[in-house]
LUMFISE-504525 format. One record per residue (C-alpha): x, y, z; residue number from 1. Coordinates in nm, 4 decimals, decimal comma, always signed. Example, Ala and Ser with C-alpha at 12.3 -4.5 7.8 and 13.67 -1.06 7.14 Angstrom:
@X +1,2300 Y -0,4500 Z +0,7800 num 1
@X +1,3670 Y -0,1060 Z +0,7140 num 2
//
This chain:
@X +1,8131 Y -12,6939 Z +8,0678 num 1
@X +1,8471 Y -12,8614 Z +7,7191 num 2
@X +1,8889 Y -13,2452 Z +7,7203 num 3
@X +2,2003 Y -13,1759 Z +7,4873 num 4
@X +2,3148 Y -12,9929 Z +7,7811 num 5
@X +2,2588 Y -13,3198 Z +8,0016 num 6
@X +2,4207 Y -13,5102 Z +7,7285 num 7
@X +2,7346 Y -13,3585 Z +7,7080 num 8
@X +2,7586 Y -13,3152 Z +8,1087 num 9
@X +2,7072 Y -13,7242 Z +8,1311 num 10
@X +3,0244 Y -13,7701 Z +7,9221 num 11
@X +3,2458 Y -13,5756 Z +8,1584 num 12
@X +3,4569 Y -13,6678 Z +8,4513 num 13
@X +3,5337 Y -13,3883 Z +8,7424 num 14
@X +3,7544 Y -13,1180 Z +8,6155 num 15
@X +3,6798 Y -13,2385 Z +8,2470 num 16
@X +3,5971 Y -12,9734 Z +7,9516 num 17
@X +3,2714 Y -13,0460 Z +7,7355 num 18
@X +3,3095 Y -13,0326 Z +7,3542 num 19
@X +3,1144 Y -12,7542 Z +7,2047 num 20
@X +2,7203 Y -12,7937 Z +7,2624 num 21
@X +2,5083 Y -12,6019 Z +7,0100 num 22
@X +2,1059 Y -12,4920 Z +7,1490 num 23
@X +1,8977 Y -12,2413 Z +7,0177 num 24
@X +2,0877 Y -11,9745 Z +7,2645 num 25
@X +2,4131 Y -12,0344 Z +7,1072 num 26
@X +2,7497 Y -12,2414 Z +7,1282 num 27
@X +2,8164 Y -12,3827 Z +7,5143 num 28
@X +3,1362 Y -12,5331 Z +7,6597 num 29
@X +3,0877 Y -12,7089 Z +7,9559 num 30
@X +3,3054 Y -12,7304 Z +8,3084 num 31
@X +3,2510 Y -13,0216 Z +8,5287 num 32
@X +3,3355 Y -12,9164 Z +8,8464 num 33
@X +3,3829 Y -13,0913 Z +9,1632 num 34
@X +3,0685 Y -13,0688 Z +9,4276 num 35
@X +3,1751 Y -12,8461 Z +9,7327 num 36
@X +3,2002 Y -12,8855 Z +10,1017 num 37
@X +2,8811 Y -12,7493 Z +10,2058 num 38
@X +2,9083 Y -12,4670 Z +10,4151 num 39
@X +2,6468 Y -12,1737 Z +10,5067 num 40
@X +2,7374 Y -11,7863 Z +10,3964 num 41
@X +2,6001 Y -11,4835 Z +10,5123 num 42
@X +2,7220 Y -11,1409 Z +10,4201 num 43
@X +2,6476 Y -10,7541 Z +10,4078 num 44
@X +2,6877 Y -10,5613 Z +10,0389 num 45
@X +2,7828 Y -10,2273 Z +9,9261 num 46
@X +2,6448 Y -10,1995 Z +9,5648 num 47
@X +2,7949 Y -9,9567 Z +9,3094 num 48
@X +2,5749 Y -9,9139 Z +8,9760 num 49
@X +2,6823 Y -9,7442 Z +8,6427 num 50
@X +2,4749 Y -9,6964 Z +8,3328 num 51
@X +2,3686 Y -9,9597 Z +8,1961 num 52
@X +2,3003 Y -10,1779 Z +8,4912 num 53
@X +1,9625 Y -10,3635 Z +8,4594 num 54
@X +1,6889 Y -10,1688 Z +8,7080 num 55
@X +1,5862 Y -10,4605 Z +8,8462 num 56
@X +1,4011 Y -10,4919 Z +9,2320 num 57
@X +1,6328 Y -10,3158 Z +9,4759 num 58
@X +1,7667 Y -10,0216 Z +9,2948 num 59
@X +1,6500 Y -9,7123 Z +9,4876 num 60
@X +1,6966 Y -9,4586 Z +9,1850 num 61
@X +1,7999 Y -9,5645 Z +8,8119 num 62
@X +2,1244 Y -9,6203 Z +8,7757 num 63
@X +2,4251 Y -9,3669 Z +8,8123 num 64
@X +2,5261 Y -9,2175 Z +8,5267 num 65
@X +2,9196 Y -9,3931 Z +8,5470 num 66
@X +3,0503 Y -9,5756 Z +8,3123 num 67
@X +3,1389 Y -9,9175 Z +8,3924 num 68
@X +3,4811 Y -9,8727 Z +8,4543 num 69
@X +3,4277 Y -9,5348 Z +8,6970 num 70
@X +3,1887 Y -9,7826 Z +8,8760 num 71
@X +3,4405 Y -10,0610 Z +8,9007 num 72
@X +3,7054 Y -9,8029 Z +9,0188 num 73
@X +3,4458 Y -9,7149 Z +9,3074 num 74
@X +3,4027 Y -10,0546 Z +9,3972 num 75
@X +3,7820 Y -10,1488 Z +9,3933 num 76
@X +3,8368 Y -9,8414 Z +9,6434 num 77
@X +3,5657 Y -9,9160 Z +9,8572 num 78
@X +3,6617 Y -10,2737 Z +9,8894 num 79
@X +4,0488 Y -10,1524 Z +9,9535 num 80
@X +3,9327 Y -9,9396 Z +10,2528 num 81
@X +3,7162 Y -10,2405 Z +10,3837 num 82
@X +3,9620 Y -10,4248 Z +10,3628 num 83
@X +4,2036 Y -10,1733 Z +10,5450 num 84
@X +3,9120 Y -10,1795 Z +10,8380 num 85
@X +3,5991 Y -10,3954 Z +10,8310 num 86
@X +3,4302 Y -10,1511 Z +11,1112 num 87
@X +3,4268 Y -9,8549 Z +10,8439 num 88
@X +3,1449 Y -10,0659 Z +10,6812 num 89
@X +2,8426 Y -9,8677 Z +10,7596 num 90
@X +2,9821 Y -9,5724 Z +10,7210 num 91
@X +3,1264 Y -9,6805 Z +10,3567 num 92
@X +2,7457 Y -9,8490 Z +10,2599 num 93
@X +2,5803 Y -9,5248 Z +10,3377 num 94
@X +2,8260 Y -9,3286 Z +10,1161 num 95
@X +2,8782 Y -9,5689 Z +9,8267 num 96
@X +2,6203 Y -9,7899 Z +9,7889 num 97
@X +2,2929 Y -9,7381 Z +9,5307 num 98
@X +2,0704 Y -10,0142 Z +9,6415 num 99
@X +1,7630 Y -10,0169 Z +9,8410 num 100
@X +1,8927 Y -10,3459 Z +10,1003 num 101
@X +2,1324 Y -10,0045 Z +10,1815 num 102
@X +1,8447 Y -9,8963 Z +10,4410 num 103
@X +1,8798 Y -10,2697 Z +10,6226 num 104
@X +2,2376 Y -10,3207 Z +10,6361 num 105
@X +2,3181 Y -10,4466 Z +10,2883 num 106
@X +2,2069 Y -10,7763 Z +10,4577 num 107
@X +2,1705 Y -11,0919 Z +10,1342 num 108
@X +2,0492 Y -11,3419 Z +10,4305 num 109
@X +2,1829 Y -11,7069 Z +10,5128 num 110
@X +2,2460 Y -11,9430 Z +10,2008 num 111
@X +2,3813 Y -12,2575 Z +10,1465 num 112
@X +2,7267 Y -12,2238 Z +9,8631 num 113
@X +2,4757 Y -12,5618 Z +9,7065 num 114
@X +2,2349 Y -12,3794 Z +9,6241 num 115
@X +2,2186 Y -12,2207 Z +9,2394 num 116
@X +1,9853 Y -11,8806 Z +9,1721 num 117
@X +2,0425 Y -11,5646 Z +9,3392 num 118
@X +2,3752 Y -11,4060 Z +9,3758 num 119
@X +2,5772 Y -11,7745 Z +9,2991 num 120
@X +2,9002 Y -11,6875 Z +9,2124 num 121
@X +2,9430 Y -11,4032 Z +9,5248 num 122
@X +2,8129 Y -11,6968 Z +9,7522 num 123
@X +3,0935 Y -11,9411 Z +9,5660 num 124
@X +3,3636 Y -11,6763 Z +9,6367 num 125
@X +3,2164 Y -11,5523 Z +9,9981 num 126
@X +3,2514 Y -11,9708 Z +10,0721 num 127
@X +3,6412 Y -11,9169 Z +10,0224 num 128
@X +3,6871 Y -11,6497 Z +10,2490 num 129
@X +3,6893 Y -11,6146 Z +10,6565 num 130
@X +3,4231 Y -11,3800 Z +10,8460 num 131
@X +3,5003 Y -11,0475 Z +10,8511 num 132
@X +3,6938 Y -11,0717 Z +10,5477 num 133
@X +3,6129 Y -10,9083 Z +10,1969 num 134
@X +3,4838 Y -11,0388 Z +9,8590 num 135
@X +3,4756 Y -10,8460 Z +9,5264 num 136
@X +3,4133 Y -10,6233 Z +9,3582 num 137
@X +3,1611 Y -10,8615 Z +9,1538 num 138
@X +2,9808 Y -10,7439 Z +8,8825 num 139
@X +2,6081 Y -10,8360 Z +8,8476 num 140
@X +2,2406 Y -10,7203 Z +8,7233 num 141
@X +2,2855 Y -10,4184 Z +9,0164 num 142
@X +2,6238 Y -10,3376 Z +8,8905 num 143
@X +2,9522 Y -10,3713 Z +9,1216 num 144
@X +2,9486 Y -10,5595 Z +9,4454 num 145
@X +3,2018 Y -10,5918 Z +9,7367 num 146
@X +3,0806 Y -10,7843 Z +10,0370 num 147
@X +3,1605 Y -10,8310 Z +10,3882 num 148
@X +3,1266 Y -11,1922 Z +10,5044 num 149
@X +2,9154 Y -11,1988 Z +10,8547 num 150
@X +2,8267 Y -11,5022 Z +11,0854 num 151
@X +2,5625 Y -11,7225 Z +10,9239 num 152
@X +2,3244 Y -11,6870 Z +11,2058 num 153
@X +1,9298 Y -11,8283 Z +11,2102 num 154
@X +1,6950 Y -11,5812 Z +11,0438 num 155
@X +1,3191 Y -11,5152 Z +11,0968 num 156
@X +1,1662 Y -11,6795 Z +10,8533 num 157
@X +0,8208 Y -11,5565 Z +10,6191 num 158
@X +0,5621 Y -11,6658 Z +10,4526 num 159
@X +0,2570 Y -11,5855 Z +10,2493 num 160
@X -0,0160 Y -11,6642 Z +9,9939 num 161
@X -0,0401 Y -11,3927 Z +9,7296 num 162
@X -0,2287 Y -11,2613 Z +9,4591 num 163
@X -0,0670 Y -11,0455 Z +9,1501 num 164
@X -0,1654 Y -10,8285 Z +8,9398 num 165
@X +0,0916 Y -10,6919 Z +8,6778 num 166
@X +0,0656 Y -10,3177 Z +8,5004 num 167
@X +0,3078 Y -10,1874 Z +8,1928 num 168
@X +0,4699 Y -9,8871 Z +8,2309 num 169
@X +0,5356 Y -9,8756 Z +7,8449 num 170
@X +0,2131 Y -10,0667 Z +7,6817 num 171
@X +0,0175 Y -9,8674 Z +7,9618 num 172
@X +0,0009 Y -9,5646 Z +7,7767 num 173
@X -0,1605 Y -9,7410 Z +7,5125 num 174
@X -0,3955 Y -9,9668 Z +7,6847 num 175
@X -0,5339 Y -9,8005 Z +8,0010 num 176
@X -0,6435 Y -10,1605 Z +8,0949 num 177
@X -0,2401 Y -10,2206 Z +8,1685 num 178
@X -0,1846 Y -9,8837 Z +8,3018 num 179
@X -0,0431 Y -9,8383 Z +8,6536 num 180
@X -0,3555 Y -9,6266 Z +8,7714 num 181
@X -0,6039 Y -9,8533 Z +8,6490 num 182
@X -0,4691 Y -10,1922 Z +8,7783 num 183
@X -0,4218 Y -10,0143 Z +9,1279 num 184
@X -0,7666 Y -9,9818 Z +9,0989 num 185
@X -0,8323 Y -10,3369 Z +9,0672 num 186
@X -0,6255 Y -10,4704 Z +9,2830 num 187
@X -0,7831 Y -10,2236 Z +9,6026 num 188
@X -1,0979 Y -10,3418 Z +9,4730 num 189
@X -0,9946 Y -10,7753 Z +9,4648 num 190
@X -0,7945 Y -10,6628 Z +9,8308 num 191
@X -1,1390 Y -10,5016 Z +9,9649 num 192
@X -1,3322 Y -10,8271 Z +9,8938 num 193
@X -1,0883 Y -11,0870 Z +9,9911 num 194
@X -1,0426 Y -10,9207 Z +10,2834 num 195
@X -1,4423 Y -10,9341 Z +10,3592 num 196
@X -1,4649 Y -11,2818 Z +10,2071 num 197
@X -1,1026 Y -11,4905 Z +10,1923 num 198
@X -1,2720 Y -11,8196 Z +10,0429 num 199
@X -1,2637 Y -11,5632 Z +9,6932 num 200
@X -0,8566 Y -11,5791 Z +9,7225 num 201
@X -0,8049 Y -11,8752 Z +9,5568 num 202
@X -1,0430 Y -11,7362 Z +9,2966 num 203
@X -0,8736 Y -11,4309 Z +9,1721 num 204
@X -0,5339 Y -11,6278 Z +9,1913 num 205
@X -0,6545 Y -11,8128 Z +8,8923 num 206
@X -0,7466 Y -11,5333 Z +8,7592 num 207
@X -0,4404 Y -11,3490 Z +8,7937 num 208
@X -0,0870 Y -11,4965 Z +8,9653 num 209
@X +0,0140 Y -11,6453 Z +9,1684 num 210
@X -0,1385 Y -12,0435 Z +9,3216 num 211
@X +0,1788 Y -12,1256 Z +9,5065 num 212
@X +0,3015 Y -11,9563 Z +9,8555 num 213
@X +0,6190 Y -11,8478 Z +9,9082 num 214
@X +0,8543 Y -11,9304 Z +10,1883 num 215
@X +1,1619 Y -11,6916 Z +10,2321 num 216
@X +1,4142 Y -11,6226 Z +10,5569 num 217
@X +1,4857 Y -11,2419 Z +10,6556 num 218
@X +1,7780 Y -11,1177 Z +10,4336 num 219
@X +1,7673 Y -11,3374 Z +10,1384 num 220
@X +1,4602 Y -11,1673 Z +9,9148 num 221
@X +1,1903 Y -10,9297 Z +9,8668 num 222
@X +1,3433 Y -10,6722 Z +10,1650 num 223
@X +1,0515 Y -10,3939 Z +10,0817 num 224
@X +0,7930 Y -10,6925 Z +10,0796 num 225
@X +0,9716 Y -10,8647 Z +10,4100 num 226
@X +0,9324 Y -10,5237 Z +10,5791 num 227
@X +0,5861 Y -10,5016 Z +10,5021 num 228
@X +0,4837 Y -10,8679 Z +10,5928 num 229
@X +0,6314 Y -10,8331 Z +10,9221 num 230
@X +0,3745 Y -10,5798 Z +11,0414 num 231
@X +0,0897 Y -10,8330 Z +10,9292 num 232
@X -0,0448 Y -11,0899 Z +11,1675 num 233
@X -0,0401 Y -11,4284 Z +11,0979 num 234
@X -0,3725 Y -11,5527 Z +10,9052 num 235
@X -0,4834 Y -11,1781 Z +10,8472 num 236
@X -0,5014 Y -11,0393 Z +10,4642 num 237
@X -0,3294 Y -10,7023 Z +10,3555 num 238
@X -0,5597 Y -10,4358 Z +10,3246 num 239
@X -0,3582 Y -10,2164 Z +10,1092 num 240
@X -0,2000 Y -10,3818 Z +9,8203 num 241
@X +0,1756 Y -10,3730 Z +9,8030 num 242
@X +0,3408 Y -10,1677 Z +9,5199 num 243
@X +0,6356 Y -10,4019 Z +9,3901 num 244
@X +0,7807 Y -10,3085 Z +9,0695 num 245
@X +0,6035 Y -10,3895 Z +8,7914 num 246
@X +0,2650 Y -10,5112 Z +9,0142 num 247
@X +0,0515 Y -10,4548 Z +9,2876 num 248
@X +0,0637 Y -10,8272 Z +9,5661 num 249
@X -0,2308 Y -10,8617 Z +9,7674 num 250
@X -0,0637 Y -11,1203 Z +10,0455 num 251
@X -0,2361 Y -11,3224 Z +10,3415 num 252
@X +0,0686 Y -11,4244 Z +10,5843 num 253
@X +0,0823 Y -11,7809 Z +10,6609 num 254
@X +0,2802 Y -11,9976 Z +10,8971 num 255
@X +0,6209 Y -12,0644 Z +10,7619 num 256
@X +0,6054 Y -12,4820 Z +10,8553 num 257
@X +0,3106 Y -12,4181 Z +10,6270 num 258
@X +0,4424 Y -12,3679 Z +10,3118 num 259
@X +0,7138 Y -12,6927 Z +10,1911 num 260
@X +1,0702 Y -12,6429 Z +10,1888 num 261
@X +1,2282 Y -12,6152 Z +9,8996 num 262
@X +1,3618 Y -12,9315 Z +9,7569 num 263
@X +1,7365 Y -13,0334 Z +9,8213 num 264
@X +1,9943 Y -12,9804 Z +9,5574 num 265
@X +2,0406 Y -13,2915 Z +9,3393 num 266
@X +2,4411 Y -13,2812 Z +9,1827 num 267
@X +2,3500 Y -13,6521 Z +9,0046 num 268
@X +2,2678 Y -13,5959 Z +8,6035 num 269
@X +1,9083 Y -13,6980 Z +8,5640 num 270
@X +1,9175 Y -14,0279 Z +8,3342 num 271
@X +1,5646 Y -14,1311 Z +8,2033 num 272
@X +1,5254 Y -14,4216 Z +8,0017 num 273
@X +1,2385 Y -14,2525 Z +7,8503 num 274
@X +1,0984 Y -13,8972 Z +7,8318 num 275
@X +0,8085 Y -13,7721 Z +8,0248 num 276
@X +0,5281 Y -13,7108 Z +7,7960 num 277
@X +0,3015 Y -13,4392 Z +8,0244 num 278
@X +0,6258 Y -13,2516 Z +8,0780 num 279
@X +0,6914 Y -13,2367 Z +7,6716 num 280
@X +0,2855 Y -13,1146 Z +7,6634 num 281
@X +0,3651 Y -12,9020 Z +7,9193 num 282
@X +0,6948 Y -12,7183 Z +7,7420 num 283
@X +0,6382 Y -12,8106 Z +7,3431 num 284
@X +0,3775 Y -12,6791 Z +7,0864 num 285
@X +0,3612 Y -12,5760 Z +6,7562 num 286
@X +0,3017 Y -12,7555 Z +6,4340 num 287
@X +0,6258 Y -12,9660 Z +6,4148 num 288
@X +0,4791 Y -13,1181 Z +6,7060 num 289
@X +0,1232 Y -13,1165 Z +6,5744 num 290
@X +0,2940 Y -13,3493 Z +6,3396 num 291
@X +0,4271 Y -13,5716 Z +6,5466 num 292
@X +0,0664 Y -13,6362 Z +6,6786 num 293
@X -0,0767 Y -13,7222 Z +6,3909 num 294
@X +0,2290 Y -13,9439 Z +6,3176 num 295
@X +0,1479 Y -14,1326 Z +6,6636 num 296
@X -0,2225 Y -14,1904 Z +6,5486 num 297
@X -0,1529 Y -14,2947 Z +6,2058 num 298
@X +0,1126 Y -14,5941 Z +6,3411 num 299
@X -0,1239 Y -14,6278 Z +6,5923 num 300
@X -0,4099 Y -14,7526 Z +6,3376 num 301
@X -0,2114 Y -14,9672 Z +6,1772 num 302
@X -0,0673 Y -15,1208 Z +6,5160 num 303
@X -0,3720 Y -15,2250 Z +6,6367 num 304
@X -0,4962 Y -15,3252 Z +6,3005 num 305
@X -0,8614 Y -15,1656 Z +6,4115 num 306
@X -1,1647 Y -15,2067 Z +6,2178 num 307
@X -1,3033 Y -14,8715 Z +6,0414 num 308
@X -1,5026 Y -14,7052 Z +6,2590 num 309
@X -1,2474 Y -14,7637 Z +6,5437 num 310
@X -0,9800 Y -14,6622 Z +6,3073 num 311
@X -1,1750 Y -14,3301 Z +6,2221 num 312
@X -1,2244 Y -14,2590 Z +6,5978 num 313
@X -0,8849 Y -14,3238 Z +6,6675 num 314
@X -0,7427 Y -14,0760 Z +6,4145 num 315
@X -1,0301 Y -13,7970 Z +6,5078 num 316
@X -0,8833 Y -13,8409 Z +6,8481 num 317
@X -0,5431 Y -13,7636 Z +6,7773 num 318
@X -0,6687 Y -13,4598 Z +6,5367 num 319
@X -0,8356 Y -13,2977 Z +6,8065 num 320
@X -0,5081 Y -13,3100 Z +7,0490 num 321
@X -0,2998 Y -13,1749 Z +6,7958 num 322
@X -0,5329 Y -12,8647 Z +6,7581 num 323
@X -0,4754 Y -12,8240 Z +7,1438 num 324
@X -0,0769 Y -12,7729 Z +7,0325 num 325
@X -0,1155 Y -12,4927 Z +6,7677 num 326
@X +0,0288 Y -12,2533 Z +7,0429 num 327
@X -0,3442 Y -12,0346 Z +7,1266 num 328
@X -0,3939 Y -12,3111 Z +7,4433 num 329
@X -0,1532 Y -12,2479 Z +7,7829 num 330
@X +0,0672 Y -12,5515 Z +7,8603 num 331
@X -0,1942 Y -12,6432 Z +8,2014 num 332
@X -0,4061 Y -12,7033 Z +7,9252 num 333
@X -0,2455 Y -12,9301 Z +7,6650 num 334
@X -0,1584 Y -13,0834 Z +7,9479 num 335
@X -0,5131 Y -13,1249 Z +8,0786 num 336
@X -0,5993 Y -13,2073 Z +7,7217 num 337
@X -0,3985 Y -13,5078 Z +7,7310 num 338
@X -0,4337 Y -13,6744 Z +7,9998 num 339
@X -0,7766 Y -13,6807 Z +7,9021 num 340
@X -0,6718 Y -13,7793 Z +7,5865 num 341
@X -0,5013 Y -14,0983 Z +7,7822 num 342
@X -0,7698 Y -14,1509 Z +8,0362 num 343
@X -1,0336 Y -14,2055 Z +7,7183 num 344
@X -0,7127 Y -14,4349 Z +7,5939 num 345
@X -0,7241 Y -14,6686 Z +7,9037 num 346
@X -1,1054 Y -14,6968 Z +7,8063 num 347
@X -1,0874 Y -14,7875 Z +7,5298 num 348
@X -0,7844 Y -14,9789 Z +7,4403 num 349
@X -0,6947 Y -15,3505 Z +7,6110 num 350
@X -0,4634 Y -15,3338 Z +7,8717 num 351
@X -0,1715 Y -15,4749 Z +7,6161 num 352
@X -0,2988 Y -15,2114 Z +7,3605 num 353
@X -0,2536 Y -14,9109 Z +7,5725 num 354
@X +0,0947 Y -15,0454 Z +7,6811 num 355
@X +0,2375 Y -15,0630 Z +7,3451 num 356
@X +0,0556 Y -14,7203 Z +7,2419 num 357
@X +0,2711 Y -14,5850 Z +7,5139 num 358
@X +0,5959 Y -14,7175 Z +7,3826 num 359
@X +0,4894 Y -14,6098 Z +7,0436 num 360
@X +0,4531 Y -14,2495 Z +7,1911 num 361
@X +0,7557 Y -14,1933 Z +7,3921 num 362
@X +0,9662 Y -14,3379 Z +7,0731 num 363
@X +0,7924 Y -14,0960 Z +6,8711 num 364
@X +0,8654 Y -13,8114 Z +7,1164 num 365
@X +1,2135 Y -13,9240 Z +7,1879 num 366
@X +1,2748 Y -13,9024 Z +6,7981 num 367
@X +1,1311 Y -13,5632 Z +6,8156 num 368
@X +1,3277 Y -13,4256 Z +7,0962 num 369
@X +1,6741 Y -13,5358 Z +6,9782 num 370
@X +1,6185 Y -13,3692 Z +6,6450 num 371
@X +1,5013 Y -13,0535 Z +6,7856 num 372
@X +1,7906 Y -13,0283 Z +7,0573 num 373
//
């Protein structure tokens, strides 16, 4: 999020209106909204596309060629006869509905109304109704939604290490390296020799996606994939790579306690005194920044009042980071760049020295981010 974002959110009291906050995706005003009663929601769906809907993971064909209003008629109808009797629902979500979680129920999974991503705003509204009782239609990436709350019961929970490899359904006709065929081929290939050898996992994860595991309950994500992991021991590596859609996964299941929760939801506006210099390395490139680097160096010299030679070193230094931000390096390394930058720093500078080149840094950097946001 942008720290103008932040910014205006710090000024405002519950149930307060932001003024107008400009960022590079447009004009913002801002709601400050009063943190709910926590409370967990589980539901079934019935999903009615139109064209036009995004065909994201779950769609079983592209979407129906409705408009958007003969969708949201559907929906409206199908919710009205829900509504009229909650034990027509499987018969209704086998006629009506055009997603895939169709062939499981229409199950989402257990969720917590705290929690932001995935279907928010039908998890805000399912938090205001009773079980049993109906929500929607919603409109969303899959097109028009009408859920049936259900009792938030405990759900088997997954796991798994993966490797991915991505193909291009487009640039793949131009570049048979991208192609579907071809990285099929190399994934049955990297699946065939982890599978003989699992210390080469971690390899071709750096080599392709992804380093960390994932950690999901039954119901909330990946259905297809959930379906698929749950025929796979625990420990053992899939032989045949699953087709998701736009890659091939090559998964080893893992233990669930395994694999860290996810952090809890912080609702407290983050307030740094001072910006966090790997994470502006990590997000920021390009020669405005480039600039700013040699900026640091040059106030840098004449801080520390060094003689020439030091002074020269000093200013090569800071010329060889900013070639690491011209854009051609990923942000692991202009990261790794500079903390070796600062670990050759700490050698070389008094303990006083490196101190103050810090402050000098982060003021530079904190000059930099407010005019860019």
């Amino acid at each position: 999020m942008y720290p103008r974002v932040f910014d205006a959110l710090a000024e405002l009291k519950v149930n307060e209106v932001s003024r107008v906050v400009e960022t590079r995706d447009g004009f913002h005003i801002l709601h400050l909204r009063p943190v709910p009663e926590e409370q967990s929601v589980a539901a079934r769906r019935i999903v009615v596309s139109y064209s036009g809907t995004s065909h994201v993971e779950g769609l079983e064909r592209p979407p129906a060629r409705r408009s958007r209003t003969e969708a949201l008629n559907r929906a409206e109808h199908v919710a009205s006869m829900l509504k009229d009797d909650p034990e027509q629902f499987e018969a209704l979500l086998k006629r009506y509905s055009d997603h895939t979680d169709a062939a499981w129920g229409g199950d989402i999974g257990v969720w917590s109304n705290h929690e932001a991503g995935h279907l928010a705003r039908a998890r805000e509204l399912l938090a205001k109704v009773a079980v049993h009782q109906v929500a929607g239609p919603i409109d969303g990436q899959d097109g028009y939604q009408v859920f049936l709350r259900t009792e938030a019961t405990p759900r088997l929970e997954y796991a798994m290490k993966y490797i991915k490899l991505y193909f291009s359904l487009s640039d793949g006709k131009k570049n048979k390296y991208k192609s579907k065929e071809h990285v099929r081929k190399v994934a049955l290939s990297i699946s065939r020799m982890v599978t003989k050898n699992p210390r080469l996992f971690e390899k071709y994860q750096r080599e392709h996606c992804c380093r960390h595991p994932q950690r999901w309950a039954q119901g909330r994500r990946w259905q297809r994939l959930t379906r698929a992991i749950a025929r796979v021991t625990i420990g053992d590596i899939v032989r045949q790579p699953f087709e998701d859609e736009n890659s091939f996964v090559i998964f080893q299941r893992v233990r669930p306690d395994a694999v860290p929760p996810r952090p809890a939801v912080q609702f407290e506006i983050p307030s740094p005194t001072t910006p966090s210099l790997m994470s502006f390395a990590g997000s920021t490139y390009g020669t405005a920044v480039q600039v700013v680097i040699r900026r640091i160096g040059k106030k840098a010299v004449g801080l520390f009042k060094l003689d020439k030679v030091r002074s020269e070193a000093l200013t090569r230094a800071h010329e060889d980071l900013a070639l690491k931000f011209s854009g051609e390096d990923s942000p692991k390394e202009r990261k790794a760049a500079l903390a070796a930058f600062f670990q050759e720093l700490r050698r070389k500078l008094s303990k006083t020295q490196y101190r103050e080149y810090e402050e000098l840094a982060r003021r530079e950097v904190t000059i930099t981010l407010s005019r860019k946001f």
